[in-house]
N, C-alpha and C positions, 0 to 999 in steps of 0.2 A: 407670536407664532409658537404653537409647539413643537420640542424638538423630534426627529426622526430619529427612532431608536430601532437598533438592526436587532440580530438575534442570530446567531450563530446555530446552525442544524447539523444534525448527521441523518440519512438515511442509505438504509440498502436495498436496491433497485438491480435488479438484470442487468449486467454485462450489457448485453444486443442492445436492451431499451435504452439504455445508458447513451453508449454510442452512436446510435440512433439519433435522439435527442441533441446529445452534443452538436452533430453533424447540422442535423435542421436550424439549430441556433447561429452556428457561424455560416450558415447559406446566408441566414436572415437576418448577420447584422445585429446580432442580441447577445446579452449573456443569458446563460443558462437560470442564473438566480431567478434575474427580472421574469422572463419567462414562464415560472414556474412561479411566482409569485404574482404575475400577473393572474394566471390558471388559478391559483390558489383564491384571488379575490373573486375571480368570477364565480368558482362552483359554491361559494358562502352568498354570492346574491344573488345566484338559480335556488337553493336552498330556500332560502329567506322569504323572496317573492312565491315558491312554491306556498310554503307555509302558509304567506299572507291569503293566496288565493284560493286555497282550500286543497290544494291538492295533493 
């Protein structure tokens, strides 16, 4: 099995959106990261299957 290799980020993002977010994650029982890298895998295979499909 291949190992999981993380990767350390910085981003700057709004204050409000920020907060925002944070908030929604601890309603919902997640962290922020997973969250956000979840999002992250999805809009690369909306992306992808666009491409694939012509669009």
């Amino acid at each position: 099995m291949i190992p999981l290799v993380k990767r350390k980020i910085s981003m700057t993002i709004s204050e409000d959106v920020f907060n925002d977010f944070k908030g929604f994650c601890e309603q919902n029982g997640m962290k922020m990261s997973t969250k956000v890298e979840l999002m992250m895998k999805e809009a690369v295979k909306d992306t992808t299957l666009s491409k694939y499909l012509g669009k």
